[in-house]
C-alpha positions as CSV (number, residue, x, y, z in Angstrom):
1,X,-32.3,-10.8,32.1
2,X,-30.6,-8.2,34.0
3,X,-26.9,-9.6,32.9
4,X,-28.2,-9.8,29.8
5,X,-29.1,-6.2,29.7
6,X,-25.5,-5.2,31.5
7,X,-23.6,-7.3,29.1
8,X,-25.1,-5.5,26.2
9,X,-24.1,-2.4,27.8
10,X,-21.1,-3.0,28.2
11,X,-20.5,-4.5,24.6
12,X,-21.9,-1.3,23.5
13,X,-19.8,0.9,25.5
14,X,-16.6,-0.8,24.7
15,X,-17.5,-0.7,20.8
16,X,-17.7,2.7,21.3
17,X,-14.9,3.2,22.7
18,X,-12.8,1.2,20.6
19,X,-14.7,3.4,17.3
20,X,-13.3,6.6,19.2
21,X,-9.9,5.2,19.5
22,X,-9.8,4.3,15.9
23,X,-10.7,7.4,14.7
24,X,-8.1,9.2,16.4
25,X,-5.3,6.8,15.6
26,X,-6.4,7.1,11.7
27,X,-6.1,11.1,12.2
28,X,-3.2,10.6,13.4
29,X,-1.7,8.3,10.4
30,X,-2.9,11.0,8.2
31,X,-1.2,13.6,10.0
32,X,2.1,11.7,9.7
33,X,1.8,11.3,6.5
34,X,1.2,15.2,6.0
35,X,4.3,15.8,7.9
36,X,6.8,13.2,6.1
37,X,5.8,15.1,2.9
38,X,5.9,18.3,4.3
39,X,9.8,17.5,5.7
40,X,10.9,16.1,2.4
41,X,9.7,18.9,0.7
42,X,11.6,21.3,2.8
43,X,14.3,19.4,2.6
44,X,14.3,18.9,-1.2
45,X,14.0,22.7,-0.9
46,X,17.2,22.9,1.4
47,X,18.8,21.2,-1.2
48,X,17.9,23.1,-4.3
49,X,18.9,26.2,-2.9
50,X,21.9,24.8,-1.6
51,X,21.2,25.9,2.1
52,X,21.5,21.8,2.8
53,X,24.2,19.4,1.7
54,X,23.1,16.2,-0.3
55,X,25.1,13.6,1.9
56,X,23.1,15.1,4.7
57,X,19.3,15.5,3.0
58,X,20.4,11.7,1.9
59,X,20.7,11.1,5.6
60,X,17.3,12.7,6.5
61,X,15.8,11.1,3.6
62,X,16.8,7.6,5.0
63,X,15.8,8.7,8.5
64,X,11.9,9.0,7.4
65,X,12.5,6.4,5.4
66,X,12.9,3.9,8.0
67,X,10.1,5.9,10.3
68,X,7.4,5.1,8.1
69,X,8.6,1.7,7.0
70,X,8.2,1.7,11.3
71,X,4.5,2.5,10.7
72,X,4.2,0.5,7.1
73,X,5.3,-2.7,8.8
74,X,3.1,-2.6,12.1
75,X,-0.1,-2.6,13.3
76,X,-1.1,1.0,12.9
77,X,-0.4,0.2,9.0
78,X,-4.2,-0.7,8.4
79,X,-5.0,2.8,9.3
80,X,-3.4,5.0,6.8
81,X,-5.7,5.5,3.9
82,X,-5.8,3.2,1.0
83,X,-2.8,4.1,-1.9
C-alpha cells in the first residue's frame, strides 16, 4: 500500500511538472511568433523608407524564414497556437 501511495505521488508530481514545462515552452512559441512579426515589420519598414536595401531585407526575410521552418518542422511545433 505504501508503494502504491509513493508511486501515485510521484505520477502526480511529474505530471505536474511536465504541465509547468509545457506552459512555459507554449509562452515561449508565442513570443517567437510575436517577435518574427515584429522584425519583418521593421524590416518591411527599413525598406519602405529606404533606410534598408531589398537584396539585404530579402536576406533577413530568408533568415527567419528558415528559423521558424526550424520550429515548424520539430517538436516544439505542436505548441504554437492553432492557424
Amino acid at each position: 500500500m505504501e508503494q502504491a501511495k509513493e508511486l501515485q505521488e510521484f505520477g502526480t508530481s511529474l505530471l505536474w511538472k511536465v504541465s509547468n514545462e509545457e506552459q512555459s515552452l507554449r509562452q515561449n512559441a508565442i513570443s517567437f511568433e510575436s517577435s518574427i512579426r515584429r522584425v519583418r515589420s521593421i524590416i518591411s519598414s527599413l525598406v519602405a523608407q529606404k533606410l534598408l536595401d531589398c537584396c539585404l531585407a530579402s536576406k533577413y526575410e530568408e533568415d527567419l524564414q528558415r528559423a521558424i521552418c526550424i520550429i515548424a518542422e520539430g517538436d516544439a511545433a505542436a505548441f504554437f497556437p492553432a492557424k
